[in-house]
C-alpha positions as CSV (number, residue, x, y, z in Angstrom):
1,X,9.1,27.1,-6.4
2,X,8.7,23.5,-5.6
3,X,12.6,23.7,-3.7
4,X,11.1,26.3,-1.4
5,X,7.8,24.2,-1.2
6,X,9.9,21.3,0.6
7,X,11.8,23.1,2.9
8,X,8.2,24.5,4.0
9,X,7.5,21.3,4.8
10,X,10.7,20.4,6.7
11,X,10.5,23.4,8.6
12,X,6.7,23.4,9.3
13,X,7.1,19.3,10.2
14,X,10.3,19.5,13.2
15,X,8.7,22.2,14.3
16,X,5.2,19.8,14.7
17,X,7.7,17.0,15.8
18,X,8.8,19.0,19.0
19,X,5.0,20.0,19.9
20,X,2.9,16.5,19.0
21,X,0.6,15.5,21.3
22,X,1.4,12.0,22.6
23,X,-1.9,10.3,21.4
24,X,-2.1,9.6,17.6
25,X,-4.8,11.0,15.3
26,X,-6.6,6.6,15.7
27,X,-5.4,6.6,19.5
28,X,-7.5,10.0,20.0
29,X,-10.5,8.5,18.0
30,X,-10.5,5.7,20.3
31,X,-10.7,7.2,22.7
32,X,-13.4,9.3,22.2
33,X,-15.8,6.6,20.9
34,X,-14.9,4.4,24.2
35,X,-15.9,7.3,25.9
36,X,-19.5,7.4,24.4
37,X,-19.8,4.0,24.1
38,X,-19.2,4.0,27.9
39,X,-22.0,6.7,28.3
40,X,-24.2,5.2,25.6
41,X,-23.5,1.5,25.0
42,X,-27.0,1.3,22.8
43,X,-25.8,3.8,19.8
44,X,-24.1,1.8,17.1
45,X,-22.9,4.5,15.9
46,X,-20.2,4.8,18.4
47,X,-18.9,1.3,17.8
48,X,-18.7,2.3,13.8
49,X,-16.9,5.3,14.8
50,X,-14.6,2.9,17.3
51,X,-14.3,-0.1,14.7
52,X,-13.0,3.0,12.2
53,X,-10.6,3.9,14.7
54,X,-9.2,0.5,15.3
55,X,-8.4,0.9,11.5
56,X,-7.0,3.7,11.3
57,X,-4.7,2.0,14.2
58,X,-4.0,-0.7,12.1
59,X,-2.4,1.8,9.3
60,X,-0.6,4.0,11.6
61,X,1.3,0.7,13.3
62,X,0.6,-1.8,10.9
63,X,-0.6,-4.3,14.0
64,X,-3.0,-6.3,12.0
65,X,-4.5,-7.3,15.5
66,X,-6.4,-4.0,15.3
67,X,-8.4,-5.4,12.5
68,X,-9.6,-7.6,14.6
69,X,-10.4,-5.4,17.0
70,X,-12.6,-3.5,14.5
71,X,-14.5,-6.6,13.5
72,X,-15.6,-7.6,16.7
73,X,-16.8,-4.0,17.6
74,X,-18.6,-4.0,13.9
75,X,-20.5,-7.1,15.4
76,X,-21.9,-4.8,18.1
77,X,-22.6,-2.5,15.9
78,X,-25.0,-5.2,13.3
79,X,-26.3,-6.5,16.2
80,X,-28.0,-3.1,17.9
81,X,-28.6,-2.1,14.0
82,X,-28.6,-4.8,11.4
83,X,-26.6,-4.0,8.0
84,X,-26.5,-0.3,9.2
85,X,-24.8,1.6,6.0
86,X,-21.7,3.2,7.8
87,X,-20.7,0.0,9.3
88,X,-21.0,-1.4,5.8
89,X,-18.7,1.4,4.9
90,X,-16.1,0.2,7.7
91,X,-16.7,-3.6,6.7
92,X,-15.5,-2.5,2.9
93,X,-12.3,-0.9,4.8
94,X,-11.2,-4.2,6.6
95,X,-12.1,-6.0,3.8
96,X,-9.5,-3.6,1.9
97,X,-7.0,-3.6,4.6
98,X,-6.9,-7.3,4.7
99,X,-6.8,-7.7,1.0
100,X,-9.7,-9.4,0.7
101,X,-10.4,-7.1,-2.3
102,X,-12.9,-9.4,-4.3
103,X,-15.0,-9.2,-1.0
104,X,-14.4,-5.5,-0.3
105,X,-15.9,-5.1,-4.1
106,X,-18.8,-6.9,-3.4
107,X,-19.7,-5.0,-0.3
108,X,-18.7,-1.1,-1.8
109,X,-21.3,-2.3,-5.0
110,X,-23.8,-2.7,-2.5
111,X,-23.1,0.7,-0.6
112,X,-23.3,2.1,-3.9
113,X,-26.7,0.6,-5.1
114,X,-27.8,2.3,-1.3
115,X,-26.7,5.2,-2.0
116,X,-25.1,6.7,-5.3
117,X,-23.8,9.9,-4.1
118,X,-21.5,8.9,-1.3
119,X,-18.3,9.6,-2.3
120,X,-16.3,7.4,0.3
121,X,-18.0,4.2,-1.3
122,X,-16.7,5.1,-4.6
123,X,-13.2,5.6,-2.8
124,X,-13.8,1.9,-2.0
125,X,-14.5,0.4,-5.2
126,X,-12.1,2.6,-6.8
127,X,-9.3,0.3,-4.5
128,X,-10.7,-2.8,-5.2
129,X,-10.9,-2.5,-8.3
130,X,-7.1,-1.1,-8.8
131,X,-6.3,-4.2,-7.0
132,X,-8.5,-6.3,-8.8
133,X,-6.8,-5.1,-12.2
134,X,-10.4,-3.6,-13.4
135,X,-8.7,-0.5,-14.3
136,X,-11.5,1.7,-16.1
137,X,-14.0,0.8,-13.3
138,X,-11.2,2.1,-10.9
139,X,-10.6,5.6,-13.1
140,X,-14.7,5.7,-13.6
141,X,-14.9,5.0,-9.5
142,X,-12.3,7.9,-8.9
143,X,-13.8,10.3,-11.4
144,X,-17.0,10.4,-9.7
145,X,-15.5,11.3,-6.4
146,X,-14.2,14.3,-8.0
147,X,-17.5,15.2,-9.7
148,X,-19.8,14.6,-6.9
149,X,-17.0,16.8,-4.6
150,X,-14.3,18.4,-6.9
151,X,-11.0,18.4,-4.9
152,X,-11.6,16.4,-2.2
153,X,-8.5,14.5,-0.5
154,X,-9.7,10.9,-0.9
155,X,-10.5,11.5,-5.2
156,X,-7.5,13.0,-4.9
157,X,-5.4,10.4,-4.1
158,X,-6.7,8.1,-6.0
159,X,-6.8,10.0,-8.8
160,X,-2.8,10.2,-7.8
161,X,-2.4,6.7,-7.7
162,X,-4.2,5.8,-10.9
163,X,-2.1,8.3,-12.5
164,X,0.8,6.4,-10.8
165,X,-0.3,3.4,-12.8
166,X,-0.8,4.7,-16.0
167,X,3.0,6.3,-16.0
168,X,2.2,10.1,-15.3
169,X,4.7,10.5,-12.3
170,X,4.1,14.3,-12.7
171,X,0.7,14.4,-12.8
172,X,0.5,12.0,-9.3
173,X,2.9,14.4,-7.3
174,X,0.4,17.4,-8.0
175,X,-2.4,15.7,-6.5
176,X,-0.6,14.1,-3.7
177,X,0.5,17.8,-2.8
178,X,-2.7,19.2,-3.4
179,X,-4.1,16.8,-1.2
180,X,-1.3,17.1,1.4
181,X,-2.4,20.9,1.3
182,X,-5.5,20.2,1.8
183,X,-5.6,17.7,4.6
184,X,-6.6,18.9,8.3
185,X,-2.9,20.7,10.5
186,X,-3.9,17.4,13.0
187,X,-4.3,14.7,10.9
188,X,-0.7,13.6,11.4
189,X,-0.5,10.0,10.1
190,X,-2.4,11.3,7.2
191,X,-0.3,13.7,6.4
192,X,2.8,11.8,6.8
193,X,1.2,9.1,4.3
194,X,0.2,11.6,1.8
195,X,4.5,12.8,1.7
196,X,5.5,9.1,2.1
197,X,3.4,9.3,-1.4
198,X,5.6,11.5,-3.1
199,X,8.7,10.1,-1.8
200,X,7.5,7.1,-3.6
201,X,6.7,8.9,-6.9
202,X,9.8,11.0,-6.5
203,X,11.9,7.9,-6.1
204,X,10.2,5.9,-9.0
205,X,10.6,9.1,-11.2
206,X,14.5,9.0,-10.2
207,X,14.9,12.0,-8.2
208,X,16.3,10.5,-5.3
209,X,17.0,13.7,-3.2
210,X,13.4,15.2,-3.6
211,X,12.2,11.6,-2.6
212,X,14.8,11.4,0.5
213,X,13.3,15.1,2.0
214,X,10.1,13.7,1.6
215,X,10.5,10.6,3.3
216,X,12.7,12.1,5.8
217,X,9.8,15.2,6.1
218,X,7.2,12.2,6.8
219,X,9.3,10.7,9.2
220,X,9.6,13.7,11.2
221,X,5.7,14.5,11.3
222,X,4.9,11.1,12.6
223,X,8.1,9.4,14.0
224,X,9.2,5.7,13.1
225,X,6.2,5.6,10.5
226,X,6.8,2.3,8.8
227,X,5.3,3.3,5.5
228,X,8.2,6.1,5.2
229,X,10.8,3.8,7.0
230,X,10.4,1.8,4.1
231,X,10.3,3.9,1.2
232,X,13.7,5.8,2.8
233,X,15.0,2.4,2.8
234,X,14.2,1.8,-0.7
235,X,16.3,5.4,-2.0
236,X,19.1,4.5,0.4
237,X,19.6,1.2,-1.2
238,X,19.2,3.4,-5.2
239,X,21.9,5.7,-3.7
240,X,23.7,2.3,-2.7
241,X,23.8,3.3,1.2
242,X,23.3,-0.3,2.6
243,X,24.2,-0.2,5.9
244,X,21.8,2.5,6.0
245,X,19.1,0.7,4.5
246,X,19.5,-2.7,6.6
247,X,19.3,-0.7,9.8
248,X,16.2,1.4,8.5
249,X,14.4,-2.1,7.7
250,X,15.7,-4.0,10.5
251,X,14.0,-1.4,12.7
252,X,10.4,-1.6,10.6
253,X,10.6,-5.4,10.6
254,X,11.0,-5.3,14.5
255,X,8.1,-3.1,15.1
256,X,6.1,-4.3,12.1
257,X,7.5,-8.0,11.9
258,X,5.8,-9.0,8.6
259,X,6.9,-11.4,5.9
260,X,7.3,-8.8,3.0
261,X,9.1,-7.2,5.6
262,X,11.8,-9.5,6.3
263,X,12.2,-10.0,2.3
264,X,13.0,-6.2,1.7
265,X,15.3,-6.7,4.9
266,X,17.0,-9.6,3.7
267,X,17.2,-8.2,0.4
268,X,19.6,-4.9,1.8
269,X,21.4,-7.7,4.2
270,X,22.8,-9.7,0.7
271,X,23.0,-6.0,-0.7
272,X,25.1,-4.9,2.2
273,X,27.6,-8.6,1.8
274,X,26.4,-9.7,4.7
275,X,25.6,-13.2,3.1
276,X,25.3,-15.2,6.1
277,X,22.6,-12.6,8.4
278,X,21.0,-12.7,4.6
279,X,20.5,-16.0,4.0
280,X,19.4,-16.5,7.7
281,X,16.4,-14.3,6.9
282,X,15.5,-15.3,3.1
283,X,15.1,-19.1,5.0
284,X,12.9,-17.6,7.6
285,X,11.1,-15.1,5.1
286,X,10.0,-18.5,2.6
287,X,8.7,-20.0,6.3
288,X,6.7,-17.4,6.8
289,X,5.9,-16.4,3.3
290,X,4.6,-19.9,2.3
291,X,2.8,-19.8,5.3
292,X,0.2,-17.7,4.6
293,X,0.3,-17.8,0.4
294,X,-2.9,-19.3,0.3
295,X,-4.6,-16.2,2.1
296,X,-5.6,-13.3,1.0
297,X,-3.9,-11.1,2.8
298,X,-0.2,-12.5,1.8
299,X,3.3,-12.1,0.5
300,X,3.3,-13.7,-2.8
301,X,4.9,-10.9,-4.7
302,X,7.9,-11.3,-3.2
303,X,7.6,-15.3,-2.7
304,X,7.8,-14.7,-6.4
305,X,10.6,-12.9,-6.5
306,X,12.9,-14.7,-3.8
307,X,12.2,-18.4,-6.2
308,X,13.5,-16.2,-9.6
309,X,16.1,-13.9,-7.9
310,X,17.8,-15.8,-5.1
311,X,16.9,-19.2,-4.5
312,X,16.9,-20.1,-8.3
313,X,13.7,-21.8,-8.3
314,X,11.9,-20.9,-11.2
315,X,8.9,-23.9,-11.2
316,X,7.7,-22.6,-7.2
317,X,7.7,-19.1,-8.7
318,X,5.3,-20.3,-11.6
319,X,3.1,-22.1,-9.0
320,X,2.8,-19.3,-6.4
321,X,2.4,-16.6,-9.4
322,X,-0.4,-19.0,-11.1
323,X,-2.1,-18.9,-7.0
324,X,-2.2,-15.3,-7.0
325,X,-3.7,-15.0,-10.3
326,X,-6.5,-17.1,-9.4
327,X,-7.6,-13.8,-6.9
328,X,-6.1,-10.7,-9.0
329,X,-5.5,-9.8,-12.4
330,X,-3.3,-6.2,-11.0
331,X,-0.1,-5.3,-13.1
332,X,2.1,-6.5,-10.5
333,X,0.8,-9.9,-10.0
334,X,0.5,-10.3,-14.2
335,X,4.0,-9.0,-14.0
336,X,4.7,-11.6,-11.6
337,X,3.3,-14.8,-13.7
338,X,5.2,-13.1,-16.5
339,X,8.5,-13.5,-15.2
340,X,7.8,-16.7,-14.2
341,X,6.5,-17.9,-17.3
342,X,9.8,-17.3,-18.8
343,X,12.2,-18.4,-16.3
344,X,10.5,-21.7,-16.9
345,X,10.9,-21.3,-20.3
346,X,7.6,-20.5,-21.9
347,X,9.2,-16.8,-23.1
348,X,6.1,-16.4,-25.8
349,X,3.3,-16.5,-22.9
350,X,5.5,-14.4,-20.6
351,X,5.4,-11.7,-23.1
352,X,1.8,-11.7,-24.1
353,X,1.4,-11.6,-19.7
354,X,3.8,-8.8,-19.6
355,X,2.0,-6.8,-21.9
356,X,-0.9,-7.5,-20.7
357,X,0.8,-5.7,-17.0
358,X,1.7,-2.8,-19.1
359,X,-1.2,-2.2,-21.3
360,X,-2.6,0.3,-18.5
361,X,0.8,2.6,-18.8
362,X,2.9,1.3,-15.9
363,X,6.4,3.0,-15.8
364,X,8.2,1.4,-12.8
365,X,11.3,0.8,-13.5
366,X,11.5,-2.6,-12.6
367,X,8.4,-3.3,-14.1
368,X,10.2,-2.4,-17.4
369,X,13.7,-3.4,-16.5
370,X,11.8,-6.5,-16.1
371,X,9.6,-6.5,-19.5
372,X,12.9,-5.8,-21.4
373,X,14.7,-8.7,-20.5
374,X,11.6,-10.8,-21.4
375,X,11.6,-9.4,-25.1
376,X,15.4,-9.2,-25.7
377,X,15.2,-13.5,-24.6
378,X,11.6,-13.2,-26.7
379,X,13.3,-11.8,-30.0
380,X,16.4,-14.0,-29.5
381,X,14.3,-17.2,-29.7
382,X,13.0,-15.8,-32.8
């Protein structure tokens, strides 16, 4: 059943591929609110519904520029209609987009104290609190989504990814799908996000050709979408196609020319023996990385990994880890201090850390490739 159920989707999606409108779902919404902004440049309501857009952009091309974009059209907005609710609403979703996630929490709290029964807030402070590392008031956020509207697409997924979190792979792909199912014919990007979703769980749950016809089904629904460039990137490398891989990230880092970009890119490159290209972007990757590791919206994660895994520098890993701690308390950034704590040698705190990451049910792979070699060095020592 779920065989025929992708080849639906492979079918139904080339067949969309050869009649897409050129305009995006975000480029259409901009569009339109340009348009009655142009007719009525009084209505703050049409510079919430343009800021949103501008977000949406930012997703779809991951152009951070648009952010910025949105915030200046949210000023408009406050200043014809001061701390109106909806553009509180899209102030939360920068806030998220920019990882400001303390901030975004702060704001969706708010919303939620003005009113209780909207169920996009509680989408809100169900992600900032994921990111956070508050994991029950992330579950509790998501469950009332689903009580206050059972099955609707945003509870759904993230119901999906809290599932992800706690190890229930399964239970994650059914409510990506059913939200897939349930998500409008012409809302493209979203779409093609919701099956870059489950190519992701289908990858970390280690079937690799499910996860390749998903990612390659997003990919033909919205063309060159970076989220599924990357996640097909991430099964070629598993199936130990690298050539494949550093072509598929060379072309995301070119459109999308990020830091934790050029670190996946430069990963495949050493993968692929081509030291030299490799090393070329690790040194410009670090530049970049250290750049902005004292903002919030930053690579750390992987600063973290390039000091343990390639450059061999175990005491920069523990001071960017103990940085990002200051702002999160997530399972990948505790899983991150944890592996730093023991490269440095303090193996007893890296395990308490690392099961402090896996106390909510994580099951990545590397996550727990990772814990194990912390507790084989742990019981050793002992």
């Amino acid at each position: 059943m779920h065989k025929l159920y992708c080849g639906f989707i492979i079918g139904a999606v080339t067949m969309l591929a050869q009649t897409a409108p050129a305009l995006t779902p975000a480029q259409i919404g901009i569009q339109k609110a340009e348009a009655q902004i142009a007719k009525q440049p009084d209505h703050f309501a049409y510079y919430n519904a343009l800021a949103m857009a501008y977000a949406r952009r930012a997703r779809e091309t991951s152009d951070v520029t648009y952010y910025t974009k949105a915030e200046d059209t949210l000023k408009q907005s406050f200043k014809l209609s001061p701390d109106n609710f909806e553009a509180l609403k899209t102030q939360a979703w920068l806030l998220l987009g920019r990882h400001e996630f303390a901030k975004a929490r702060a704001v969706a709290i708010r919303l939620n104290k003005m009113n209780a029964d909207d169920v996009t807030v509680y989408g809100y402070l169900a992600d900032a609190n994921a990111e956070l590392g508050n994991y029950q008031e992330a579950v509790d956020a998501a469950q009332w989504m689903l009580n206050i509207r059972p099955g609707n697409v945003p509870g759904l997924t993230r119901a999906a990814y809290l599932r992800e979190l706690h190890g229930d792979f399964s239970g994650a792909i059914d409510l990506m799908q059913n939200a897939y199912d349930s998500t409008p014919f012409q809302e493209t990007e979203d779409r093609a996000w919701l099956l870059t979703q489950v190519a992701h769980l289908n990858y970390l749950s280690g079937d690799l050709r499910k996860a390749e016809t998903f990612a390659n089904g997003a990919l033909g629904l919205f063309p060159n979408y970076h989220y599924a460039v990357g996640t097909l990137a991430q099964i070629c490398i598993a199936q130990k196609r690298y050539g494949e891989a550093v072509d598929l990230l060379q072309k995301r880092f070119q459109a999308a020319p990020h830091a934790e970009n050029e670190f996946a890119l430069a990963q495949a490159l050493a993968l692929a023996g081509r030291a030299q290209d490799a090393n070329r972007a690790f040194a410009d990757f670090e530049k970049k990385s250290l750049g902005e590791s004292t903002f919030a919206d930053n690579s750390n994660h992987e600063l973290v990994a390039y000091y343990l895994d390639y450059a061999n520098q175990p005491e920069r890993a523990l001071k960017i880890a103990t940085l990002e701690l200051t702002r999160r308390h997530d399972a990948y950034t505790l899983e991150a201090y944890a592996r730093a704590l023991a490269a440095t040698g303090n193996r007893r705190d890296a395990e308490s850390e690392m099961q402090k990451a896996l106390a909510f049910g994580l099951k990545d792979p590397k996550v727990l490739e990772h814990a194990r070699s912390i507790s084989m060095h742990e019981t050793t020592a002992l």
